[in-house]
C-alpha positions as CSV (number, residue, x, y, z in Angstrom):
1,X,0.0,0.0,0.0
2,X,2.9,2.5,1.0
3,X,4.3,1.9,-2.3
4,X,0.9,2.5,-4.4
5,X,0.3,5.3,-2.7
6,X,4.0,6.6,-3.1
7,X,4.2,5.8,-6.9
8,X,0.4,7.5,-7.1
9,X,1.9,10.5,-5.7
10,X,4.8,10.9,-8.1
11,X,2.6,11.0,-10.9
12,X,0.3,13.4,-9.5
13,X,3.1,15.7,-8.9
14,X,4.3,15.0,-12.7
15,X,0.9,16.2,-14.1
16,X,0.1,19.0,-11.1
17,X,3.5,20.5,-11.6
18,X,4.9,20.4,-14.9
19,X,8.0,17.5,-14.1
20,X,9.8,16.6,-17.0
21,X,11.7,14.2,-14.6
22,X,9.0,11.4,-14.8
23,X,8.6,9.1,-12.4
24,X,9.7,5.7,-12.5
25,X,9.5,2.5,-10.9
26,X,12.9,2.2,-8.3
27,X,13.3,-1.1,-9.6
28,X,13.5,-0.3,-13.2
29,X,16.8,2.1,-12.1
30,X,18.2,-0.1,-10.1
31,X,16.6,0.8,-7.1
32,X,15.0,-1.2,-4.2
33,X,12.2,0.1,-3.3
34,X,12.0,-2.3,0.2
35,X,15.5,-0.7,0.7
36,X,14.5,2.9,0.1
37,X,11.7,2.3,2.1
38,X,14.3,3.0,4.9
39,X,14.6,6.5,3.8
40,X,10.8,7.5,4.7
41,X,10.7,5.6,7.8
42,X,14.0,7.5,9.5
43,X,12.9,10.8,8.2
44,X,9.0,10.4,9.2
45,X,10.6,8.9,12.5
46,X,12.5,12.6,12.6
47,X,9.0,14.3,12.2
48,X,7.4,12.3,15.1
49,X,10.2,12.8,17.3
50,X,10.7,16.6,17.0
51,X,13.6,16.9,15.8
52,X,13.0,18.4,12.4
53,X,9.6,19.8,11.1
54,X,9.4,17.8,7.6
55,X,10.8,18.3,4.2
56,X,10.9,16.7,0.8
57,X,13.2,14.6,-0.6
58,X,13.7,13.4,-4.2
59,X,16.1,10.7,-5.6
60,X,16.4,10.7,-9.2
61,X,18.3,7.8,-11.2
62,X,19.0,7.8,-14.9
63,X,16.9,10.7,-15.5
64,X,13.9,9.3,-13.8
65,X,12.2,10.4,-10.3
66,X,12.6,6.8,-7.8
67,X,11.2,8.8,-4.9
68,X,9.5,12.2,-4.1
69,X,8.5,12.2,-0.9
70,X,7.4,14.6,1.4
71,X,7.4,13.8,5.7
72,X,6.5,16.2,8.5
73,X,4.5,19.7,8.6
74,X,5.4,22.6,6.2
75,X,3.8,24.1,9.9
76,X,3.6,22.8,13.1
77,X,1.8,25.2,14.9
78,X,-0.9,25.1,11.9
79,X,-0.7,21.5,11.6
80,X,-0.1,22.2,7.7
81,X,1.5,18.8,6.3
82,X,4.5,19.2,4.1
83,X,3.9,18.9,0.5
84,X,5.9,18.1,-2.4
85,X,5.4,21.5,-4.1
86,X,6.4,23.3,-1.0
87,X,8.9,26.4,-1.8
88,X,12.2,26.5,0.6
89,X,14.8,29.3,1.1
90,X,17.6,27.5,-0.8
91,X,20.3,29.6,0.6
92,X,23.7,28.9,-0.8
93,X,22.5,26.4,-3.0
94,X,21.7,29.7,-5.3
95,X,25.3,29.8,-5.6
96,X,25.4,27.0,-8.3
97,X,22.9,28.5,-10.7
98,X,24.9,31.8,-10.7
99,X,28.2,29.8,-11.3
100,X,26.2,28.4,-14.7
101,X,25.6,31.8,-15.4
102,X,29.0,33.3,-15.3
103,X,29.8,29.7,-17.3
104,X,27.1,31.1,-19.9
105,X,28.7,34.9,-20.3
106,X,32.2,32.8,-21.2
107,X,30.2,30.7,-23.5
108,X,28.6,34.1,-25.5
109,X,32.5,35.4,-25.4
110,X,31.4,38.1,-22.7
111,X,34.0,37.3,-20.2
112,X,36.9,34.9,-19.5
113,X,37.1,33.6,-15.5
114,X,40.6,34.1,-15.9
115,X,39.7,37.6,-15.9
116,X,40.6,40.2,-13.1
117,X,37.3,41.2,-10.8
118,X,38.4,44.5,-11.2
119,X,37.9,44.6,-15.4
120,X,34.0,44.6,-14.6
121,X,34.2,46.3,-11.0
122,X,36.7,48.7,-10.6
123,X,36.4,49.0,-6.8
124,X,38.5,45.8,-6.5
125,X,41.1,46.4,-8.5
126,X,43.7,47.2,-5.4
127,X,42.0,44.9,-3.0
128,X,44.2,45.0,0.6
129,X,44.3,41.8,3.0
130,X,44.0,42.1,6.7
131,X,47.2,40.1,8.3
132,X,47.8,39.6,12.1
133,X,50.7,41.7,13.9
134,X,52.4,41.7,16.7
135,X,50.2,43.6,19.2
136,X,47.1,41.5,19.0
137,X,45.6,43.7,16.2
138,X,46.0,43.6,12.6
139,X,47.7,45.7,9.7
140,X,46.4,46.2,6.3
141,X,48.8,45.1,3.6
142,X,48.1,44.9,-0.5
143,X,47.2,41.8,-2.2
144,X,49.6,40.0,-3.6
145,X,47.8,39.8,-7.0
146,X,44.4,40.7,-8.6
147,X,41.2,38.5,-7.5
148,X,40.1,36.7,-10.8
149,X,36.6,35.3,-11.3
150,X,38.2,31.9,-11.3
151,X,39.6,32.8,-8.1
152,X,35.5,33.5,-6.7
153,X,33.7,30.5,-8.5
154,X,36.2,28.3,-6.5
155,X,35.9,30.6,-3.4
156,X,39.7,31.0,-3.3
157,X,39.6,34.7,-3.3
158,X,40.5,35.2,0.5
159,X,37.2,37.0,0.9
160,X,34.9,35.6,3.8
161,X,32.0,36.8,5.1
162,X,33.0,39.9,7.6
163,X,33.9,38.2,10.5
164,X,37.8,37.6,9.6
165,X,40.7,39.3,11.5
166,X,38.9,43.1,9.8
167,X,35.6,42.3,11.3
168,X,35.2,45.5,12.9
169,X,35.7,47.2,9.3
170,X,32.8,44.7,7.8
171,X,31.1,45.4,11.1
172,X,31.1,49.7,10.6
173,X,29.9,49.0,6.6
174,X,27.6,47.2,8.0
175,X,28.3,43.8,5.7
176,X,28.2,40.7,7.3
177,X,26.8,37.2,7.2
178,X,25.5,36.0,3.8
179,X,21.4,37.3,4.3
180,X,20.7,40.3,1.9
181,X,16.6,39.9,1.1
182,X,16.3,43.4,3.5
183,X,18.7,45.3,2.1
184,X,16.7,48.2,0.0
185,X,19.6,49.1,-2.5
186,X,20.5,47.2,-5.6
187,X,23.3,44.1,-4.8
188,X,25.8,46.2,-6.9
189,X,25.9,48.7,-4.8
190,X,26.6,46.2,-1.7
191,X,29.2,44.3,-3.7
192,X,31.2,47.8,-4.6
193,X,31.9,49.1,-0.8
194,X,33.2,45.5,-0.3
195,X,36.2,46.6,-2.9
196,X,37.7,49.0,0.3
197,X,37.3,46.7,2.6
198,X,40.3,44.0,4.0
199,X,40.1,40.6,3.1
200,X,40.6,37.5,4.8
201,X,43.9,36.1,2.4
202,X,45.7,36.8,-0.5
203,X,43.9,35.7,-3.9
204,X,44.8,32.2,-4.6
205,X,46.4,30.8,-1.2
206,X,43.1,30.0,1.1
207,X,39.8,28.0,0.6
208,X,37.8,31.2,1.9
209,X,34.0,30.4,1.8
210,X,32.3,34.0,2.1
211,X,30.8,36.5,-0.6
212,X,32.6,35.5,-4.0
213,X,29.4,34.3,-5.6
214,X,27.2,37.4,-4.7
215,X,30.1,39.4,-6.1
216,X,29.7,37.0,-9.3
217,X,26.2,38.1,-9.6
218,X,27.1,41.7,-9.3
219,X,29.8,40.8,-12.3
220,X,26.4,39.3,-14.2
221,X,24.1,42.6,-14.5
222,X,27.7,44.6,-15.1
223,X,28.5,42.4,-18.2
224,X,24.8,41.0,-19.2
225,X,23.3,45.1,-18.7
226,X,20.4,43.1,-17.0
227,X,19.6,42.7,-13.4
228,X,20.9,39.2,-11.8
229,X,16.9,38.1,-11.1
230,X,16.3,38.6,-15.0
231,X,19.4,37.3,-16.5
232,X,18.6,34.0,-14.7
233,X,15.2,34.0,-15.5
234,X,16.0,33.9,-19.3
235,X,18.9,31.9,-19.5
236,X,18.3,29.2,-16.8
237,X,14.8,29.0,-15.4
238,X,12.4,29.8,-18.1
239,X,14.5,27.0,-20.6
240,X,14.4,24.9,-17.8
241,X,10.9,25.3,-16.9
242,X,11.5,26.0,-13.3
243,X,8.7,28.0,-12.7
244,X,8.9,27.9,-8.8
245,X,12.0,29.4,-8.6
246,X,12.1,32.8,-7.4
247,X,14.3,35.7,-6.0
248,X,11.2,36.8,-4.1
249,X,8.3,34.7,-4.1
250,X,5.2,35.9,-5.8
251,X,2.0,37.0,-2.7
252,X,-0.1,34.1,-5.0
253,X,2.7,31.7,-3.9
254,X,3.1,32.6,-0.2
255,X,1.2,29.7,1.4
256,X,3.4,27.4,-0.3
257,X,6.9,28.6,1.9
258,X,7.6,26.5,4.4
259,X,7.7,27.9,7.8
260,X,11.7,28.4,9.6
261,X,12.5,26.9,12.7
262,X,14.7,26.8,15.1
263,X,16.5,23.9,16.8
264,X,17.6,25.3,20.6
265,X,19.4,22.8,22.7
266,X,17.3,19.6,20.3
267,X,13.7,21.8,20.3
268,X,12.0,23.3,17.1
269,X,10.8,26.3,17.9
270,X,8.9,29.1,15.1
271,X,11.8,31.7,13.6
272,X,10.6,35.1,14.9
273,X,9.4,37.0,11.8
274,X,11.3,39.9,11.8
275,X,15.3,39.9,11.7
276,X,17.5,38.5,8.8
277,X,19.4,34.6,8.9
278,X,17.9,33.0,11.5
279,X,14.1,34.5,11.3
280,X,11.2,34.3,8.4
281,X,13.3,36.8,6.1
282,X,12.1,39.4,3.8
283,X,11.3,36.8,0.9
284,X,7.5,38.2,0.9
285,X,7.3,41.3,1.7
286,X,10.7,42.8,1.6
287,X,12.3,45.6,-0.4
288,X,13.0,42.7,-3.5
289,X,15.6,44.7,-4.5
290,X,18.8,42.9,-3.8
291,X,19.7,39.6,-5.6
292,X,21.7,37.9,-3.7
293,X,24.0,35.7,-6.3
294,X,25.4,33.8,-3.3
295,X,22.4,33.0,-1.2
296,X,18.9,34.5,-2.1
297,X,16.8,32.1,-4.1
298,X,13.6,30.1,-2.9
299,X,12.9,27.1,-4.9
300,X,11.0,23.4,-4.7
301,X,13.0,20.3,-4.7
302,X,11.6,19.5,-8.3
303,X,13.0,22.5,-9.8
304,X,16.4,22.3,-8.3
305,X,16.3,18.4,-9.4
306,X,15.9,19.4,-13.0
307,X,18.6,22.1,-12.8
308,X,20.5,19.2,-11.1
309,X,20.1,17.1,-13.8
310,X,21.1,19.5,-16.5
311,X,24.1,19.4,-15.0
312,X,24.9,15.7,-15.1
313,X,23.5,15.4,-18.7
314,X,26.3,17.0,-19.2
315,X,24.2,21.0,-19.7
316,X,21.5,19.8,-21.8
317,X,17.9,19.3,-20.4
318,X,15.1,17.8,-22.4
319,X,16.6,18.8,-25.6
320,X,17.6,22.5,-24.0
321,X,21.1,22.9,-23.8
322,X,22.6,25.6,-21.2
323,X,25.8,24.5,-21.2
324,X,28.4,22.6,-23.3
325,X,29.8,19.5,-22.4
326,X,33.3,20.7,-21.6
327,X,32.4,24.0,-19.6
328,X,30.5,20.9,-16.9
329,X,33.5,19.3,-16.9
330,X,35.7,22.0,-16.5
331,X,32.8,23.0,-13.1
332,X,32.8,19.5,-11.8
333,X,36.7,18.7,-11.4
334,X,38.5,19.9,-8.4
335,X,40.5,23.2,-8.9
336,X,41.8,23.9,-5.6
337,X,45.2,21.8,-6.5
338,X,47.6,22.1,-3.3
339,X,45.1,24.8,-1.5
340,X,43.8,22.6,1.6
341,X,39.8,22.4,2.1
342,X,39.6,22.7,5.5
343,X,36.1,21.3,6.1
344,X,36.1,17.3,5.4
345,X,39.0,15.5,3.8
346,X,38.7,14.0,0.6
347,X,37.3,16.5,-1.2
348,X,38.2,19.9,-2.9
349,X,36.1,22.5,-5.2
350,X,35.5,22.9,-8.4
351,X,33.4,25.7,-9.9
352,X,30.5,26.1,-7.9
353,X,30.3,22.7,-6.7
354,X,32.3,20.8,-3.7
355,X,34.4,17.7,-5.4
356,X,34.6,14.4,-3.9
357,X,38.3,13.3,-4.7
358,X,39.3,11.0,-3.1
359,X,36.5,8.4,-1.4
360,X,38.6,6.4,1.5
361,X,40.0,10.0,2.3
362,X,36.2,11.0,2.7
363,X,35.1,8.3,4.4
364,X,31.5,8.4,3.5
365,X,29.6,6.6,1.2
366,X,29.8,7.8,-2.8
367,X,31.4,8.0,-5.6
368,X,34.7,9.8,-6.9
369,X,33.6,12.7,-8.3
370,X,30.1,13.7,-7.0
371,X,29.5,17.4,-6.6
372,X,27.1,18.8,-4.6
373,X,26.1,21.7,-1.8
374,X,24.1,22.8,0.6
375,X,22.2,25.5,2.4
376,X,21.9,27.6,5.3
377,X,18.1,26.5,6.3
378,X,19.7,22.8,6.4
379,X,19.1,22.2,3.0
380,X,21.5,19.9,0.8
381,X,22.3,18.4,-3.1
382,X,24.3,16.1,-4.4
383,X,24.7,14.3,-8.0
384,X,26.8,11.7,-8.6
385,X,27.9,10.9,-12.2
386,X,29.1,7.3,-12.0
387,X,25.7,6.5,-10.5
388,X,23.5,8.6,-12.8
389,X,22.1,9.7,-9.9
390,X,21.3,13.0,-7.7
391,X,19.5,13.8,-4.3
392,X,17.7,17.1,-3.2
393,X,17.1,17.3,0.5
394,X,15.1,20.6,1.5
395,X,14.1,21.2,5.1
396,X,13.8,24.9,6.7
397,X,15.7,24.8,10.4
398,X,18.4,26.9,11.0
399,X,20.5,26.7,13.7
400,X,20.3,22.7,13.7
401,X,22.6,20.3,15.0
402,X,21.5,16.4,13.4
403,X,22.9,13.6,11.6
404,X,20.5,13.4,8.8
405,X,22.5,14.7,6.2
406,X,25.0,11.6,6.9
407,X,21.8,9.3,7.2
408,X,20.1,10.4,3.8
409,X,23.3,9.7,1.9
410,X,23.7,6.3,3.4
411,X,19.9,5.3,3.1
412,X,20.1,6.8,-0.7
413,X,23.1,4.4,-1.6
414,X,22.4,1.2,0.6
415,X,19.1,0.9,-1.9
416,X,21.3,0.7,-4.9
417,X,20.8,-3.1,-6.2
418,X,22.3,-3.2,-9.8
């Protein structure tokens, strides 16, 4: 029965929303569906126990949908049960779709990412590095070189997110932490008083994960003339058909956002409405006037599964190409070389994505060479091109402390069977 009704609500979801990722039997990709089973017991397990609200999660095997399924309240408080075509705050998993587009504008000839930042923005072109001294305090010395756009798509730039050594100079330009839905200006004009301020290391020595992809958005509306919001629309979204996918969500859409929560000491408690990262945000009736390239876009777990899966059909999507072949490859390999990635062993960076590299290093189950991400509200991708297969995980807690990012990778892979 759990399966009927499981396979019934894929379809649904196929005709009600527009999927061009059709569902499929898990079998018939290689799939157990016994084994995946697993998956929707631990997460609706999570539900009961309060210890996340509910989500949706989606495996997708050789271009067809295994599971879609959806666990949990969208709200607790008004006992509103998650549904598949809920819309989450995606966070930094915006910073993928705006790597594409800076791998489109080298594609049309518009840019090179071996060019310097400070061709397109001119505040960056003598960029300064804050560097501890002897007196507990810092000086501010030049960079050693230029910041290229290859140097932000593989967040290698040395810029953070203001709370380096110069934190007090973030702090007084007010610019820190990676929320921007409230800010009433356009993101260019964020992105250009960031040029004066220190960074965190010189341009090509550090794996510094901060602003480099909201700068890369400010570098799209300089070269494309179009605002970052737009220039996605029409060269990702509408081809792609992901109609759900939005900057700021649309008032006819607003009962479809799933509701933030925080996790204090293991209990879920409502975000407060009003404040910025850890509250309800500005995604509905805010100032919509800054883009954030590195963490601003809401989106449903069908429409980042078919932006997903461009990706590993190597840029082309139901006849729509994007991207060619080579300029995936050239995202999906590690470029970090001898720069250390501090975070988790066995795996570097590529051009938007995080690079498995080495698998025993890792120490988690996959494959060399997945790429994936993840978000501030808990959320997290991954594709995995020896497998044919990707994962979109979207929940809405933030701060959280839980293993079920390590579970949902396990439970995805222990149901392989071919």
């Amino acid at each position: 029965m759990k399966k009927l009704l499981l396979f019934s609500l894929w379809v649904s979801c196929s005709i009600a929303f527009g999927q061009k990722l059709l569902p499929e039997t898990p079998e018939k990709l290689g799939l157990s569906s016994e084994r995946l089973y697993r998956l929707t017991d631990t997460f609706d397990q999570y539900a009961a126990d309060q210890k996340l609200p509910g989500g949706v999660i989606l495996v997708a095997r050789n271009g067809k949908v295994a599971l879609q399924y959806a666990f949990g309240k969208s709200d607790i408080e008004k006992n509103i049960p998650m549904q598949p075509d809920h819309i989450f705050r995606i966070a930094s998993q915006t910073k993928a779709l705006v790597s594409v587009g800076i791998m489109i504008l080298q594609e049309q000839g518009k840019l090179l990412i071996s060019d310097p930042l400070s061709k397109y923005i001119p505040e960056f072109k003598n960029s300064t590095v804050a560097v501890k001294n002897d007196t507990d305090g810092y000086d501010i010395v030049p960079a050693k070189r230029q910041i290229t756009l290859r140097d932000l798509l593989t967040h290698t730039a040395g810029i953070g997110y203001g709370y380096g050594l110069a934190a007090d100079a973030w702090e007084a330009a007010e610019i820190q932490g990676w929320y921007f839905a409230h800010r009433d200006v356009p993101v260019q004009e964020t992105i250009r008083k960031m040029g004066a301020l220190p960074n965190e290391a010189h341009p090509g020595e550090q794996f510094v994960y901060g602003y480099n992809t909201d700068i890369l958005g400010a570098v799209i509306e300089v070269v494309s003339g179009q605002t970052l919001e737009t220039f996605l629309q029409e060269k990702i979204l509408t081809p792609l058909g992901m109609t759900d996918t939005h900057f700021y969500l649309p008032r006819s859409k607003a009962d479809r956002l799933a509701v933030v929560y925080n996790q204090e000491k293991g209990v879920l408690q409502k975000a407060p409405k009003q404040g910025t990262m850890n509250a309800q945000g500005h995604y509905v009736k805010g100032p919509r006037k800054s883009f954030s390239g590195g963490a601003g876009l809401l989106s449903t777990a069908n429409d980042y599964a078919v932006f997903l899966q461009m990706v590993l059909n190597g840029g082309i999507y139901d006849g729509t190409r994007i991207l060619s072949r080579k300029s995936v490859e050239l995202m999906t390999v590690n470029h970090l070389d001898k720069i250390p990635y501090l975070w988790s062993t066995g795996t570097g960076f590529g051009l938007g994505f995080s690079i498995t590299t080495d698998l025993g290093a890792s120490g988690a189950i996959g494959s060399k060479g997945t790429f994936g991400w993840g978000g501030a509200y808990h959320s997290v991708y991954w594709a995995d091109p020896q497998e044919d297969l990707l994962v979109v995980y979207f929940t809405q807690v933030i701060p959280i402390t839980l293993d079920d990012h390590n579970k949902l990778r396990a439970l995805v892979y222990q149901s392989i069977i071919d």
